[in-house]
N, C-alpha and C positions, 0 to 999 in steps of 0.2 A: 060355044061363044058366050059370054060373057057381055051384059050391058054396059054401057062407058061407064055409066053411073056408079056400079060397084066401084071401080076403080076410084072415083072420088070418094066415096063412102069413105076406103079405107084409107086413104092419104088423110081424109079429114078426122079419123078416127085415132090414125097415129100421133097424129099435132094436139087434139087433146089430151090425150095417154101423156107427150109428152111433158105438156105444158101444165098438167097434175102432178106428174111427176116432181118438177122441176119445182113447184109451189112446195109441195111435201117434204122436199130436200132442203128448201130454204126456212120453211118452219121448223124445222125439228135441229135443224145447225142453231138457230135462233133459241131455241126454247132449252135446248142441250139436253135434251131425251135421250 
């Protein structure tokens, strides 16, 4: 069994990843790399 807490870990880990992501996709469309 598993602590609740990991489960938020990774939801919260995923929404950063994405939201990196999503920044690094928007700078490099912008910069035209």
């Amino acid at each position: 069994m598993k602590p609740p807490w990991v489960n938020v870990m990774l939801v919260l880990l995923g929404l950063v990843y994405f939201i990196f992501y999503f920044l690094i996709n928007s700078g490099l469309k912008h910069t035209n790399l």
